[in-house]
N, C-alpha and C positions, 0 to 999 in steps of 0.2 A: 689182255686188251679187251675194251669193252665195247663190242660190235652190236648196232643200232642198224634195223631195218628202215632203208632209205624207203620213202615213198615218192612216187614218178606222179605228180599232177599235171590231171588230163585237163583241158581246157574247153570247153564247145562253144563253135561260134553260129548262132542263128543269122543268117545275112540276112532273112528280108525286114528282122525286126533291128538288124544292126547290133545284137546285145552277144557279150559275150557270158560265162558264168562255169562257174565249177563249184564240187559240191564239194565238202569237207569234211560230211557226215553226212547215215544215214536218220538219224534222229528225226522225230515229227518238230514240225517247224509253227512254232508260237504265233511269232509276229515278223515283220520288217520292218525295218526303216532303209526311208530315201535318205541318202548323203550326196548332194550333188548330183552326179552322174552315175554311181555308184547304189544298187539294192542289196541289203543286209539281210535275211533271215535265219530267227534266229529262235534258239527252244525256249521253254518254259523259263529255264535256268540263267536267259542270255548269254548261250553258246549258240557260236555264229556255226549255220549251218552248208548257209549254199550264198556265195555273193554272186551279184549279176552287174556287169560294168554297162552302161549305157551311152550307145554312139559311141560303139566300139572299135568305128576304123578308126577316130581321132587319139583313145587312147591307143591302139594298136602301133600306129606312128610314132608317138611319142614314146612307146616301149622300145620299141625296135632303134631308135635311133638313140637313147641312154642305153640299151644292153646290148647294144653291138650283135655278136655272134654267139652270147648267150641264147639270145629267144630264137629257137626253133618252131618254125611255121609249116605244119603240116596241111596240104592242103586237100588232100581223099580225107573225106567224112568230115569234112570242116572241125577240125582240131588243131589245138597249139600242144606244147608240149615244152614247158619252162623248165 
């Protein structure tokens, strides 16, 4: 059987900029791009580095309410934990 290291993605949430973002990699980060509400950065190569969701409590609602009792809300250190 072929056994694969789960990885646990941490989430951090800045409340007074409202933004939420997790990183993906440590790699040096090229450029961005804005998608909506959504920040992308990403390396030389366009490998996405670290996204940043913007007016994050509106998406936060709408996660929580399509994933039910999947999304865990950690609230010491402002963290989510999907």
């Amino acid at each position: 059987m072929n056994r694969t290291k789960q990885k646990t993605v941490v989430v951090n949430y800045e409340p007074e900029a409202d933004v939420l973002w997790w990183e993906m990699s440590k790699a040096p980060i090229d450029h961005a791009e804005e998608m909506g509400n959504m920040v992308v950065h990403f390396t030389k190569k366009n490998t996405p580095v670290l996204v940043e969701i913007l007016e994050a409590k509106k998406f936060l609602q709408t996660a929580r309410h399509l994933l039910g009792s999947r999304l865990k809300l950690q609230k010491s250190g402002a963290r989510a934990v999907a």
